[in-house]
C-alpha positions in Angstrom: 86.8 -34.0 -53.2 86.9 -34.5 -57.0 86.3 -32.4 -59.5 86.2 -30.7 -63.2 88.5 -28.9 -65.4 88.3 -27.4 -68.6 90.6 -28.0 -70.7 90.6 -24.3 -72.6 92.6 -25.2 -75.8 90.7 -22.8 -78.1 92.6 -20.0 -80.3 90.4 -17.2 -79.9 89.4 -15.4 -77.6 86.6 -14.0 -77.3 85.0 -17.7 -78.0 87.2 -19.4 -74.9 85.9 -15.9 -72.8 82.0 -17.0 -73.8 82.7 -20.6 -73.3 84.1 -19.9 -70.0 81.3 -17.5 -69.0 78.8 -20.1 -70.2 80.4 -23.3 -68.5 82.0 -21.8 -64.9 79.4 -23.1 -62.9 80.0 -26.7 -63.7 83.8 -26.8 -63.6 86.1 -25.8 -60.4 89.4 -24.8 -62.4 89.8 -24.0 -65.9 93.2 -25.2 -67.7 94.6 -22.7 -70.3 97.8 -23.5 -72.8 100.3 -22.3 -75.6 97.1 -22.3 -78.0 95.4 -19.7 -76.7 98.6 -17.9 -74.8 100.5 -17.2 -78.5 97.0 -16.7 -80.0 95.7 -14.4 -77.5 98.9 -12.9 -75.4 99.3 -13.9 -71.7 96.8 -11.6 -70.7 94.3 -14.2 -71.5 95.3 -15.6 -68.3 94.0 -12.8 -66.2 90.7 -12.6 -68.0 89.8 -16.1 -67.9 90.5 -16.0 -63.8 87.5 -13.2 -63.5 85.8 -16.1 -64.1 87.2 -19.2 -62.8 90.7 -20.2 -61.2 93.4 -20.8 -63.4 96.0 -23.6 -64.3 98.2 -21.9 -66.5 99.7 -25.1 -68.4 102.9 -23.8 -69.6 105.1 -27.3 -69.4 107.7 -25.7 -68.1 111.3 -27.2 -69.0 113.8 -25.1 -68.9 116.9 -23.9 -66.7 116.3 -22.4 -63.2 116.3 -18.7 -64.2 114.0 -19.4 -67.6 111.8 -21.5 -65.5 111.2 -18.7 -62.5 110.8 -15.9 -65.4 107.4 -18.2 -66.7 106.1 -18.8 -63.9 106.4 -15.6 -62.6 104.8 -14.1 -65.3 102.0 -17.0 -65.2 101.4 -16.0 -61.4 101.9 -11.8 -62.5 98.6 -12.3 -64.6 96.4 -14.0 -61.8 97.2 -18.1 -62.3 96.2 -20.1 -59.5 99.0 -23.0 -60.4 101.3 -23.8 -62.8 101.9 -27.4 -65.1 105.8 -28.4 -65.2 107.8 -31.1 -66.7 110.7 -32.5 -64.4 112.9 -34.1 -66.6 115.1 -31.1 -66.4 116.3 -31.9 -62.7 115.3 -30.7 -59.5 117.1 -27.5 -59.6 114.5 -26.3 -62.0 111.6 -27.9 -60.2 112.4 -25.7 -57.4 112.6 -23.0 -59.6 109.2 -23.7 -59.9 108.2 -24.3 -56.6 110.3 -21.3 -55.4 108.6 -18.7 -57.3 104.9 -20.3 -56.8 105.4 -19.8 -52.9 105.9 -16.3 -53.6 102.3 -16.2 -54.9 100.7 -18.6 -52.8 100.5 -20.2 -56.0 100.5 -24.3 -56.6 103.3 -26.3 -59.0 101.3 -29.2 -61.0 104.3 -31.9 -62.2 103.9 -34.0 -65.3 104.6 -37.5 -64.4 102.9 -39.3 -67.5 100.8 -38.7 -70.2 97.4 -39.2 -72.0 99.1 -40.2 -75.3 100.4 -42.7 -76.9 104.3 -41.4 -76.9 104.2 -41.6 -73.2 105.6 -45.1 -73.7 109.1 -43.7 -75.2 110.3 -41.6 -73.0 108.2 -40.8 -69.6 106.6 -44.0 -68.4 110.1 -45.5 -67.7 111.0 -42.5 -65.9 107.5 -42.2 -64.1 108.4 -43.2 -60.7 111.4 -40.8 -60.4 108.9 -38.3 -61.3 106.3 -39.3 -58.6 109.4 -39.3 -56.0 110.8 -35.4 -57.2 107.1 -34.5 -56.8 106.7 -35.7 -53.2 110.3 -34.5 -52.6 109.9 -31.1 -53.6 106.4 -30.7 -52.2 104.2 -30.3 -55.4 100.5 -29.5 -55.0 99.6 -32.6 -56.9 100.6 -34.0 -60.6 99.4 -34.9 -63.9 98.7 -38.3 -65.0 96.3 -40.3 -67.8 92.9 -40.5 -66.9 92.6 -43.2 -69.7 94.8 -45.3 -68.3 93.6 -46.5 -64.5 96.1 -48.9 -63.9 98.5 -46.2 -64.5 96.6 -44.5 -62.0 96.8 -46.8 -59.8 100.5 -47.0 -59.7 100.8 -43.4 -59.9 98.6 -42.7 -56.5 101.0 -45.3 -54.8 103.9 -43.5 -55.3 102.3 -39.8 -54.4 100.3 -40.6 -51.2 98.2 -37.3 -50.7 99.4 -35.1 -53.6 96.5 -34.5 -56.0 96.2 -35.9 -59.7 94.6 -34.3 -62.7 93.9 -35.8 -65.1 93.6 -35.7 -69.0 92.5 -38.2 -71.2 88.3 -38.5 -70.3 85.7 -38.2 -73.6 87.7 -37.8 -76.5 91.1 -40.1 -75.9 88.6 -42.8 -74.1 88.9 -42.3 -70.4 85.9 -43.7 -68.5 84.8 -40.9 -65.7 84.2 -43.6 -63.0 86.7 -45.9 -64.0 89.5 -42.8 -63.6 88.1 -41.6 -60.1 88.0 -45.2 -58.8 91.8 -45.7 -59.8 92.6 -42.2 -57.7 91.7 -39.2 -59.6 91.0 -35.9 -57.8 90.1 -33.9 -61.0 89.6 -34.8 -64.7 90.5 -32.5 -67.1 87.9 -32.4 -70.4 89.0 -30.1 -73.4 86.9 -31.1 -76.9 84.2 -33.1 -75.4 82.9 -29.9 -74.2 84.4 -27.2 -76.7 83.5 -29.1 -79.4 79.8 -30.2 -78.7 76.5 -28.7 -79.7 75.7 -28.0 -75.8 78.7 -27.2 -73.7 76.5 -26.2 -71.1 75.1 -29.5 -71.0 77.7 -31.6 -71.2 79.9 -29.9 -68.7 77.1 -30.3 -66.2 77.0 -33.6 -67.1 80.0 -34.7 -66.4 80.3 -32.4 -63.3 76.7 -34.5 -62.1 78.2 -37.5 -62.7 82.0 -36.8 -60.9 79.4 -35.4 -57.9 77.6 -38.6 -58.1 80.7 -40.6 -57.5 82.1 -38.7 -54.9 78.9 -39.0 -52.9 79.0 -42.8 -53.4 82.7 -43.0 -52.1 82.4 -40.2 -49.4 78.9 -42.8 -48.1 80.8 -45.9 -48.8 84.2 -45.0 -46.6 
């Protein structure tokens, strides 16, 4: 099953709460970050989930106890799953993971990323990543939808675990090209936000990732 998220990286509020209303029919899980968190208090998490279910994308990175306290606040205010880094060691992955169970809540692990700093410091470390994900039982991970061959490698190392992925429209991801390579859901921010339509475009896309999966489920 693939899918859509937005990408809700707007600063005020009652515009992301409009967009969100406007778009929820096309998308399956809407991604909200420190933009709109600082600008509009973590509140904004439970609001947006009246709507739609929410990936609260926090990048966590801190130590064990600082790392339960955001993600059980996250969870406290109705988020569906939570985004964390790993390259602070598994102890505070499992932080993580820990304090999600309590919820029946889902962990998201960065294992690479949509821009072009990736290269510095998280591609080389991308396969220890994928291995603390599968290890510690992750619902899925994070990964470049602009970059398939990345993909690729990425769905090798995480068997079933699903990927989001960033990096469609706007940073040059191809829709087809990122499901074919393994994506389970692409994540689309300002290709939608900042259009004319949003409406239209998110049921574009959401068409076109339906149109693919029907192909591949037919094709199997």
């Amino acid at each position: 099953m693939c899918g859509l998220i937005l990408a809700m990286d707007l600063t005020d509020r009652d515009k992301a709460l409009n967009l969100l209303k406007d778009t929820k029919d096309f998308i399956d899980y809407v991604k909200v970050g420190y933009p709109l968190i600082l600008s509009a208090g973590i509140g904004i998490v439970r609001d947006l989930s009246r709507y739609s279910p929410v990936i609260a994308d926090l990048k966590v990175a801190d130590i064990p106890y600082t790392n339960e306290i955001i993600c059980r606040m996250a969870f406290d205010n109705g988020a569906k799953a939570v985004i964390s880094h790993g390259f602070t060691g598994s102890y505070s992955l499992k932080a993580c993971t820990n304090t999600a169970k309590e919820y029946d809540g889902d962990i998201y692990l960065v294992v690479d990323m949509s821009s072009p700093g990736a290269d510095e410091f998280i591609r080389p470390n991308t396969e220890d990543l994928c291995k603390m994900a599968v290890k510690h039982k992750v619902k899925g991970v994070v990964a470049p939808a602009n970059n398939p061959e990345r993909l690729k490698m990425i769905r090798e190392y995480i068997k079933d675990l699903t990927m989001i992925c960033p990096g469609v429209g706007v940073q040059g991801g191809s829709i087809r090209e990122a499901l074919s390579a393994g994506a389970d859901y692409l994540i689309v921010g300002r290709s939608i936000y900042t259009s004319e339509n949003p409406i239209d475009v998110a049921k574009n896309i959401k068409r076109e990732i339906e149109s693919f999966s029907s192909f591949s489920n037919i094709n199997r």
